[in-house]
mmCIF entry with sequence, helices, sheets and N, C-alpha, C, O atoms, coordinates in Angstrom:
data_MODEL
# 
_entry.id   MODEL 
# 
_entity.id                         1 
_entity.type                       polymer 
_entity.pdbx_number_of_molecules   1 
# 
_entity_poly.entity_id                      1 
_entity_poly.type                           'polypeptide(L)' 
_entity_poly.nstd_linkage                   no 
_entity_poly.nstd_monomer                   no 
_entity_poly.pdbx_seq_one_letter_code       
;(UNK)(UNK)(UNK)(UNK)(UNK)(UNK)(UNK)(UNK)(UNK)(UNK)(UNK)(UNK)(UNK)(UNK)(UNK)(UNK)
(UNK)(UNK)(UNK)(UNK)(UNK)(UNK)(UNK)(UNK)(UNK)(UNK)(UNK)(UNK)(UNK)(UNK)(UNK)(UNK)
(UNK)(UNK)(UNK)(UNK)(UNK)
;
_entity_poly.pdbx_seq_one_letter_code_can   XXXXXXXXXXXXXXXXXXXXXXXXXXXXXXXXXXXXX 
_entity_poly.pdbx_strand_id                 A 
# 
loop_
_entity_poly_seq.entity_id 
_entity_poly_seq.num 
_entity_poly_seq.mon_id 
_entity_poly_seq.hetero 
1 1  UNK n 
1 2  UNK n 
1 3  UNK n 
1 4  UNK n 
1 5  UNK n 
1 6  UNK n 
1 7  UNK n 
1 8  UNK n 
1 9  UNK n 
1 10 UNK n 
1 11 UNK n 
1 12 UNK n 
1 13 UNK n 
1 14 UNK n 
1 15 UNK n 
1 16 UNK n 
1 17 UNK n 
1 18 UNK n 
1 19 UNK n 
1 20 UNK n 
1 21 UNK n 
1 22 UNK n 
1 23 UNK n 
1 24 UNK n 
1 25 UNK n 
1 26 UNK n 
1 27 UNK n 
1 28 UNK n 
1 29 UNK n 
1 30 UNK n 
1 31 UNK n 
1 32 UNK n 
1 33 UNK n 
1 34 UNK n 
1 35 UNK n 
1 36 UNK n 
1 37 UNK n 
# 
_struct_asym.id          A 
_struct_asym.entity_id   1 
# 
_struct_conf.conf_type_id            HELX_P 
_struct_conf.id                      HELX_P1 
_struct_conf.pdbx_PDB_helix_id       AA1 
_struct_conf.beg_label_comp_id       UNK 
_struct_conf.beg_label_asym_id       A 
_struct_conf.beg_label_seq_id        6 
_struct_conf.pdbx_beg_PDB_ins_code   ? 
_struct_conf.end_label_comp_id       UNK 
_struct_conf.end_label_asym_id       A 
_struct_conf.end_label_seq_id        36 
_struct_conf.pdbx_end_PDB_ins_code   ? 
_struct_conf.beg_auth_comp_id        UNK 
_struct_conf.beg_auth_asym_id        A 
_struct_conf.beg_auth_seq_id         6 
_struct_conf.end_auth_comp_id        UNK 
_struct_conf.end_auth_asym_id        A 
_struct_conf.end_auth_seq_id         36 
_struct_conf.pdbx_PDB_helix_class    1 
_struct_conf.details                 ? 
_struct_conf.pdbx_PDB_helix_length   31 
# 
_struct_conf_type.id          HELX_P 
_struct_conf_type.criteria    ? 
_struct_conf_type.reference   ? 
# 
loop_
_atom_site.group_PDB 
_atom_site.id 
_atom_site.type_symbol 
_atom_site.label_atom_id 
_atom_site.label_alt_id 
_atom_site.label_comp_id 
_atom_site.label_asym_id 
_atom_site.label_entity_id 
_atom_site.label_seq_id 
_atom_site.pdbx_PDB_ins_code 
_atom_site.Cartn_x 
_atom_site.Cartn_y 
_atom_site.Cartn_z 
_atom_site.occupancy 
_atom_site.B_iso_or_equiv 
_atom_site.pdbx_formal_charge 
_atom_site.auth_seq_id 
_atom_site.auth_comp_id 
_atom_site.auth_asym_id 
_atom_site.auth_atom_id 
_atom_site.pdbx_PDB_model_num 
ATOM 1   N N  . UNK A 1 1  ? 0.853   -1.201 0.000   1.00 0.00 ? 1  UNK A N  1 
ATOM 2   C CA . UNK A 1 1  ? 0.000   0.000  0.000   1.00 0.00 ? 1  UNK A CA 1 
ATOM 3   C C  . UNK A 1 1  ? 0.889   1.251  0.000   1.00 0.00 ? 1  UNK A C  1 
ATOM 4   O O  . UNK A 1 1  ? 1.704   1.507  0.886   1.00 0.00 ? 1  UNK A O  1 
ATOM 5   N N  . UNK A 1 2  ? 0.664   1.960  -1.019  1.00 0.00 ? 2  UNK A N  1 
ATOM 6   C CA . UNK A 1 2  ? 1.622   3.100  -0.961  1.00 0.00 ? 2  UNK A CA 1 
ATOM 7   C C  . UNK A 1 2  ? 0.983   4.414  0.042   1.00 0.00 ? 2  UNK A C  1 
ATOM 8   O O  . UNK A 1 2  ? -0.160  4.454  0.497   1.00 0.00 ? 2  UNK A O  1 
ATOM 9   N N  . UNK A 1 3  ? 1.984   5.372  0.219   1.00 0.00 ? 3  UNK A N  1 
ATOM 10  C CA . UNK A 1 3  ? 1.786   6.523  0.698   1.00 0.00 ? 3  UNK A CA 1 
ATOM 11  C C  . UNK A 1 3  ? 0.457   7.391  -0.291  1.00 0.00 ? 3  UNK A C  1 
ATOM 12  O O  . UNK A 1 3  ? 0.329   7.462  -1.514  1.00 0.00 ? 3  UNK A O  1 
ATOM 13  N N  . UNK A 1 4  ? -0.427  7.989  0.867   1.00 0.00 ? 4  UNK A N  1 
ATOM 14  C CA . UNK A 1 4  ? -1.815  8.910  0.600   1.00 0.00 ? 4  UNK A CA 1 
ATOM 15  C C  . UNK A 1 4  ? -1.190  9.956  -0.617  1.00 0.00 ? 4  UNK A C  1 
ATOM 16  O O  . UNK A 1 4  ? -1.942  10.265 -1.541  1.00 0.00 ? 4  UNK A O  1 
ATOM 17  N N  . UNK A 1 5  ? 0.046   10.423 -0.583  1.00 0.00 ? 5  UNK A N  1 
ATOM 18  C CA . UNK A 1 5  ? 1.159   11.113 -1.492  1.00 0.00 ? 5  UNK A CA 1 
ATOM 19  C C  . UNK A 1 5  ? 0.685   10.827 -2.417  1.00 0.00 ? 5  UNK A C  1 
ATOM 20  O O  . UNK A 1 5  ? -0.283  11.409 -2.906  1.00 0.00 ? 5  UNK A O  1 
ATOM 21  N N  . UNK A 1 6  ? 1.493   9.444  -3.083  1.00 0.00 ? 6  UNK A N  1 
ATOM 22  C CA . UNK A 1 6  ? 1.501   8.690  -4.662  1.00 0.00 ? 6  UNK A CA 1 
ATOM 23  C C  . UNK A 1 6  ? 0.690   8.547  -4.910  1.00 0.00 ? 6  UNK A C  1 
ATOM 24  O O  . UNK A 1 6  ? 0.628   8.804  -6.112  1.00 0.00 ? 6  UNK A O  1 
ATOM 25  N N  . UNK A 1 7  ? -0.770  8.059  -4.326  1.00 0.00 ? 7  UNK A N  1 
ATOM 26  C CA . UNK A 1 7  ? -1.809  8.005  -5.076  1.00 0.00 ? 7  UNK A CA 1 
ATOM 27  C C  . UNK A 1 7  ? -2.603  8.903  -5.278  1.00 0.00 ? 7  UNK A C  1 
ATOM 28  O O  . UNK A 1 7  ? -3.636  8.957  -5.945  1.00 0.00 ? 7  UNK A O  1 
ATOM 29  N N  . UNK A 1 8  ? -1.825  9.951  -4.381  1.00 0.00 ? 8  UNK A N  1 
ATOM 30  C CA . UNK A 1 8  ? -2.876  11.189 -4.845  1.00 0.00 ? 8  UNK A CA 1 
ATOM 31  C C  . UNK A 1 8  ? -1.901  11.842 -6.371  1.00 0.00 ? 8  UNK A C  1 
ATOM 32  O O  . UNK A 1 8  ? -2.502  12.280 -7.352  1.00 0.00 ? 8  UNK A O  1 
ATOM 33  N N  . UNK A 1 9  ? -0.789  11.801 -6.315  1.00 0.00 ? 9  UNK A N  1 
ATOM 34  C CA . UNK A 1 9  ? 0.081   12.157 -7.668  1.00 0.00 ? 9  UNK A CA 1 
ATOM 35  C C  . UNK A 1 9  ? -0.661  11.095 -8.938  1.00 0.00 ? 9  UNK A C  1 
ATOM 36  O O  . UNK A 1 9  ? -0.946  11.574 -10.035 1.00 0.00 ? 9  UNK A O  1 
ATOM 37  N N  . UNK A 1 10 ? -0.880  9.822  -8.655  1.00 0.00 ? 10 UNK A N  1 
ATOM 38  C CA . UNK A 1 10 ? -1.458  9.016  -9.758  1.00 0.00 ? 10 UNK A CA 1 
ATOM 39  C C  . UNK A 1 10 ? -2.512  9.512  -10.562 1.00 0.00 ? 10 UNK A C  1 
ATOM 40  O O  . UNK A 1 10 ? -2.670  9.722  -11.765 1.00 0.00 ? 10 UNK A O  1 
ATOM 41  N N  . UNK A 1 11 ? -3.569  9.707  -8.944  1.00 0.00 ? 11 UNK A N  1 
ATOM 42  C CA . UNK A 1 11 ? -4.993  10.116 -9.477  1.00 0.00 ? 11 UNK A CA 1 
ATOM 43  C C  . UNK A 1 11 ? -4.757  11.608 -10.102 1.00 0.00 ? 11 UNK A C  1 
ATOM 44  O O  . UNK A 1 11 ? -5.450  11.840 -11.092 1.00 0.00 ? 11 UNK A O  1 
ATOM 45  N N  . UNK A 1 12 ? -4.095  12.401 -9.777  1.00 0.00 ? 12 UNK A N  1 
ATOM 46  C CA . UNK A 1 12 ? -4.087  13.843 -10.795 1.00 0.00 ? 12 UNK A CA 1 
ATOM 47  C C  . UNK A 1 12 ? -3.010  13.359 -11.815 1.00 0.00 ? 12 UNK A C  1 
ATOM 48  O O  . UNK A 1 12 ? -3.014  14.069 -12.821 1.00 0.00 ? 12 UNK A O  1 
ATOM 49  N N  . UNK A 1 13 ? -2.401  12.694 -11.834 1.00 0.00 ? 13 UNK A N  1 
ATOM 50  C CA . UNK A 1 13 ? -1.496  12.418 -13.568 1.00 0.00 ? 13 UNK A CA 1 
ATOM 51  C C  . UNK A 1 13 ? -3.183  11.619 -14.172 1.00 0.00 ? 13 UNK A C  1 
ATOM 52  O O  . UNK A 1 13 ? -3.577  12.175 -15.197 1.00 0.00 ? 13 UNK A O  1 
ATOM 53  N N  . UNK A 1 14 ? -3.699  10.987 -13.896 1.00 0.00 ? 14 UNK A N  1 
ATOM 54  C CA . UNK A 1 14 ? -4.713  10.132 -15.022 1.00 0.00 ? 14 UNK A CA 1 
ATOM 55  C C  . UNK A 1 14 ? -5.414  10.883 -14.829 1.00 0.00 ? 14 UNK A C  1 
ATOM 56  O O  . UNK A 1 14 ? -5.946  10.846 -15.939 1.00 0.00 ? 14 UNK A O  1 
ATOM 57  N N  . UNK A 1 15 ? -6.108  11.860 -14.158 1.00 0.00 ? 15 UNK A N  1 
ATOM 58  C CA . UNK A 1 15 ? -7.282  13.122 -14.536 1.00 0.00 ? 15 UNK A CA 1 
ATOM 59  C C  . UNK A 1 15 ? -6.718  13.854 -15.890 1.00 0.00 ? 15 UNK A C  1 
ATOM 60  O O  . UNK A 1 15 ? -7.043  14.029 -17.065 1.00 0.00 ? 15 UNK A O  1 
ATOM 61  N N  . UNK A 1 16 ? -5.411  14.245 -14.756 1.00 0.00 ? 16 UNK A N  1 
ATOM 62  C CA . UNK A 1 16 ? -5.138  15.700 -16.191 1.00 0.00 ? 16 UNK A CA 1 
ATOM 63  C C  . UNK A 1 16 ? -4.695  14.866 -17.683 1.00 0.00 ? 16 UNK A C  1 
ATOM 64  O O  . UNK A 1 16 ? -4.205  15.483 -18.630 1.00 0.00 ? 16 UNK A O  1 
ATOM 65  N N  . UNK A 1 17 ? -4.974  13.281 -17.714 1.00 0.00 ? 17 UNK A N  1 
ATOM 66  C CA . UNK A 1 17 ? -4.434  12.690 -19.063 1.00 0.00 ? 17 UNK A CA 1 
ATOM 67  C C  . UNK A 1 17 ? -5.356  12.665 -19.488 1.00 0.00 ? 17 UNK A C  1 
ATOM 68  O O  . UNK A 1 17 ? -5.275  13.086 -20.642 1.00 0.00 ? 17 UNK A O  1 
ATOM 69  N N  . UNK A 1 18 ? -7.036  12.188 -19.037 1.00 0.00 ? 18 UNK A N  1 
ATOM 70  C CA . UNK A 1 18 ? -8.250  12.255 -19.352 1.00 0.00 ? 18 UNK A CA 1 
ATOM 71  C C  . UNK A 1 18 ? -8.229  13.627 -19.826 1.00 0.00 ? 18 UNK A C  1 
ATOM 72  O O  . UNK A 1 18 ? -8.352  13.818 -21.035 1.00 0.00 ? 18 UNK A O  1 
ATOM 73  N N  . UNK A 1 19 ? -8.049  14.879 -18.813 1.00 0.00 ? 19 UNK A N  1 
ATOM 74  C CA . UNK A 1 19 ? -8.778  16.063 -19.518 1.00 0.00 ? 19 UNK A CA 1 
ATOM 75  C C  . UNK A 1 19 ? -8.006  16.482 -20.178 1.00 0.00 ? 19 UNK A C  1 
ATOM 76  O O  . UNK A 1 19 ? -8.582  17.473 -20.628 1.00 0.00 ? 19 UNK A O  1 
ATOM 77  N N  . UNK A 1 20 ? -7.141  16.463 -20.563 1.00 0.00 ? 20 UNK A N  1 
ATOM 78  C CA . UNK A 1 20 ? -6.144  17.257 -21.909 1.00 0.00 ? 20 UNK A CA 1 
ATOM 79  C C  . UNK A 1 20 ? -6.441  16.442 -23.197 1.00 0.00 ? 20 UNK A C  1 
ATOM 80  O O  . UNK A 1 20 ? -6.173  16.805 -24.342 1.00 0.00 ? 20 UNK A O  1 
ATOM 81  N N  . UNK A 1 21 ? -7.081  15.197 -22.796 1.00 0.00 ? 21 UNK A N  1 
ATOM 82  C CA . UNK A 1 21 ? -7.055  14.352 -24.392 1.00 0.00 ? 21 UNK A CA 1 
ATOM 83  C C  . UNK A 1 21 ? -9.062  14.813 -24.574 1.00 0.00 ? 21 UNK A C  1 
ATOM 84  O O  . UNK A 1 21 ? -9.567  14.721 -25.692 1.00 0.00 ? 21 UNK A O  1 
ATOM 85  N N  . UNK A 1 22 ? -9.728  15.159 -23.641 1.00 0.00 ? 22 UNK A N  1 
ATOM 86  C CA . UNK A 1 22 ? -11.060 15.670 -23.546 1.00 0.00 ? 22 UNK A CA 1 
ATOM 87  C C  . UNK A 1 22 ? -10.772 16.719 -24.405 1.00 0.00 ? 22 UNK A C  1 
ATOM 88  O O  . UNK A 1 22 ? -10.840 16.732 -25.634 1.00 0.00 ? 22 UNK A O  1 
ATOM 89  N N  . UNK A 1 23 ? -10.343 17.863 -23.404 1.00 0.00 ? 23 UNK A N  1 
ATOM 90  C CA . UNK A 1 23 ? -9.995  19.570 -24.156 1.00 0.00 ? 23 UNK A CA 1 
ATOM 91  C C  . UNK A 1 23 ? -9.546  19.410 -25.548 1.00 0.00 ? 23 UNK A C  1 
ATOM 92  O O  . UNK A 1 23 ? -10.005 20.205 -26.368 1.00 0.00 ? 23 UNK A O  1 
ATOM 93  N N  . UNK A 1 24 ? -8.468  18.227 -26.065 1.00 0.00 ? 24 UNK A N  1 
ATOM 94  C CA . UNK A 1 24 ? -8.557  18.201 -27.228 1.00 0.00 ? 24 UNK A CA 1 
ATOM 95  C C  . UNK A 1 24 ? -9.158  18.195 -28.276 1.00 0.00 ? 24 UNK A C  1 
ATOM 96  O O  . UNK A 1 24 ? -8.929  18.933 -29.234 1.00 0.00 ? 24 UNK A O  1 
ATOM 97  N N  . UNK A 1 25 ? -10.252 17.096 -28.172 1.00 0.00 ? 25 UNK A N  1 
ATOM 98  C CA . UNK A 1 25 ? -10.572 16.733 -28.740 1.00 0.00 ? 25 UNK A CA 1 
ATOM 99  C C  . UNK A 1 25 ? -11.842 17.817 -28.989 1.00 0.00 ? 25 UNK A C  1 
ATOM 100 O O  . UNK A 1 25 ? -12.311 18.057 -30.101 1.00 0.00 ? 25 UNK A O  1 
ATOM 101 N N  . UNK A 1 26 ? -12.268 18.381 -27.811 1.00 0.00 ? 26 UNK A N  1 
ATOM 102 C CA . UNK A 1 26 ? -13.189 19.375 -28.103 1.00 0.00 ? 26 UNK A CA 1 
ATOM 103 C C  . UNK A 1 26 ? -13.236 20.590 -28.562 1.00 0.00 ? 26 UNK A C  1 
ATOM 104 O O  . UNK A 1 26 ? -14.177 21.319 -28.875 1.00 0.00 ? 26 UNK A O  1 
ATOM 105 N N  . UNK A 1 27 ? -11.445 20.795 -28.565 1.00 0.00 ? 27 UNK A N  1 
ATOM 106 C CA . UNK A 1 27 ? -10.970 22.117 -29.382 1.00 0.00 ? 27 UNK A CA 1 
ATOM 107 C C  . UNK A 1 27 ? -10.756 21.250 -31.039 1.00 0.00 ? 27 UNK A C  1 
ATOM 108 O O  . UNK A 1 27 ? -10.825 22.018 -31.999 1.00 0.00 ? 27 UNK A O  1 
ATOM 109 N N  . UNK A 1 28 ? -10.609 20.344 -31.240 1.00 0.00 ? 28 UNK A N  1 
ATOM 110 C CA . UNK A 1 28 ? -10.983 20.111 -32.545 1.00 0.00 ? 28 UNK A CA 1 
ATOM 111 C C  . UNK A 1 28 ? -11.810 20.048 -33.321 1.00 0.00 ? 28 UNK A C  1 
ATOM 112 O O  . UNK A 1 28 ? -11.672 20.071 -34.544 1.00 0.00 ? 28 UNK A O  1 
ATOM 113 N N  . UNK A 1 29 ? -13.175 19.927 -32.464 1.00 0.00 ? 29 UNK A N  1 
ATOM 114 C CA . UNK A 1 29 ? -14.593 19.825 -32.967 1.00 0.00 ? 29 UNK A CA 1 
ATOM 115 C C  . UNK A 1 29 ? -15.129 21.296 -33.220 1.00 0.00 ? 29 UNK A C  1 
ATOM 116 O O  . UNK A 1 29 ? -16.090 21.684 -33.884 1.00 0.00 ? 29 UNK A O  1 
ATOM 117 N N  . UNK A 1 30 ? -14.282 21.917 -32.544 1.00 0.00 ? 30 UNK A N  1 
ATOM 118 C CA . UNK A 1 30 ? -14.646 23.409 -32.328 1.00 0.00 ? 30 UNK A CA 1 
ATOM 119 C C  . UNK A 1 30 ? -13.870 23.900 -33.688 1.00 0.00 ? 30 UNK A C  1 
ATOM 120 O O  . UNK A 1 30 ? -14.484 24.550 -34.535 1.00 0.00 ? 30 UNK A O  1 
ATOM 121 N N  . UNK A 1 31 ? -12.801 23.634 -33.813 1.00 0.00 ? 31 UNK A N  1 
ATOM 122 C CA . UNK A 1 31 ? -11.973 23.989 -35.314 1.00 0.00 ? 31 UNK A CA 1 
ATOM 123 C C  . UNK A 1 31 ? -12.828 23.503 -36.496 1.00 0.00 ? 31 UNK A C  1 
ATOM 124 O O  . UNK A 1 31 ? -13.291 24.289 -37.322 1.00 0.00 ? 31 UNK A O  1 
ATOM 125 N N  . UNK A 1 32 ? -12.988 22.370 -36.534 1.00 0.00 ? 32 UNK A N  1 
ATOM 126 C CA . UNK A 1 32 ? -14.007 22.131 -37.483 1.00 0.00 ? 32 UNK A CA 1 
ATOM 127 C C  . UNK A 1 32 ? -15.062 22.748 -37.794 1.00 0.00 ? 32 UNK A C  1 
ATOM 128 O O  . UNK A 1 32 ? -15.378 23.119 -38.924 1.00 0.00 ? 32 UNK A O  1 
ATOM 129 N N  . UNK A 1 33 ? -15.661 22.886 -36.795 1.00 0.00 ? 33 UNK A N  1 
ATOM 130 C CA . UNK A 1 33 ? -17.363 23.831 -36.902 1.00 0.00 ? 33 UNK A CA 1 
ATOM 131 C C  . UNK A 1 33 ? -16.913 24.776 -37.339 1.00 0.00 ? 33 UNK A C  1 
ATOM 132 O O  . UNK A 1 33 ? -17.561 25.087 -38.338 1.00 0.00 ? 33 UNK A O  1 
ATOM 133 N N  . UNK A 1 34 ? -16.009 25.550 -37.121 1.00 0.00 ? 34 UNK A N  1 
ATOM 134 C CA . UNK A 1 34 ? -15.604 27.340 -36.885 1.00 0.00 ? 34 UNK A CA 1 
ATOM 135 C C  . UNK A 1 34 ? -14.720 27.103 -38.871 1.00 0.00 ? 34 UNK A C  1 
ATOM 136 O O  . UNK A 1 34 ? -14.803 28.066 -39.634 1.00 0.00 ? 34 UNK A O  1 
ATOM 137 N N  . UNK A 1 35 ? -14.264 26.268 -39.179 1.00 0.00 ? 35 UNK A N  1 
ATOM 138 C CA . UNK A 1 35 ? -14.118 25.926 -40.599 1.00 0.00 ? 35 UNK A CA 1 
ATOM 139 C C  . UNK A 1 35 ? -15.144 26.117 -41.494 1.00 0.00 ? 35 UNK A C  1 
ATOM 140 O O  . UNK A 1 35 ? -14.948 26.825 -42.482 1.00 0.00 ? 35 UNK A O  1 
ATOM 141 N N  . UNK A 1 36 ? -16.312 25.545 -41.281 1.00 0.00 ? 36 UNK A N  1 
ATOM 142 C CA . UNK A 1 36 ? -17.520 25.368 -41.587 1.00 0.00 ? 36 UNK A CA 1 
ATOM 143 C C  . UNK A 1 36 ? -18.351 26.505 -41.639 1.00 0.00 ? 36 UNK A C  1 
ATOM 144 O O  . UNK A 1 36 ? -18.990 26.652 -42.681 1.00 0.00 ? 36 UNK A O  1 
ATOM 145 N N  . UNK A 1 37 ? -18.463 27.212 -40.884 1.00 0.00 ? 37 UNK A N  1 
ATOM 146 C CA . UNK A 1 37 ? -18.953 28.272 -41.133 1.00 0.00 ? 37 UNK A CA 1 
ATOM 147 C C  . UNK A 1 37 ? -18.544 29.453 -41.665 1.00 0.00 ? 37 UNK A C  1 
ATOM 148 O O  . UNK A 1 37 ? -19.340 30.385 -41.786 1.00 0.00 ? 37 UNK A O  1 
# 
């Protein structure tokens, strides 16, 4: 069982990997539309 530390460093490295590949993907959808019009 590791230190309350590391898994709190884990759980914010795999959030902020979730939300930067999120934000991506939604600033791309946003490039597209904004193409489009």
């Amino acid at each position: 069982m590791g230190s309350p530390q590391t898994e709190l460093g884990i759980y914010t490295g795999v959030f902020v990997c979730m939300f930067t590949t999120n934000v991506r993907e939604l600033f791309r959808k946003t490039i597209k539309e904004g193409i489009k019009k």
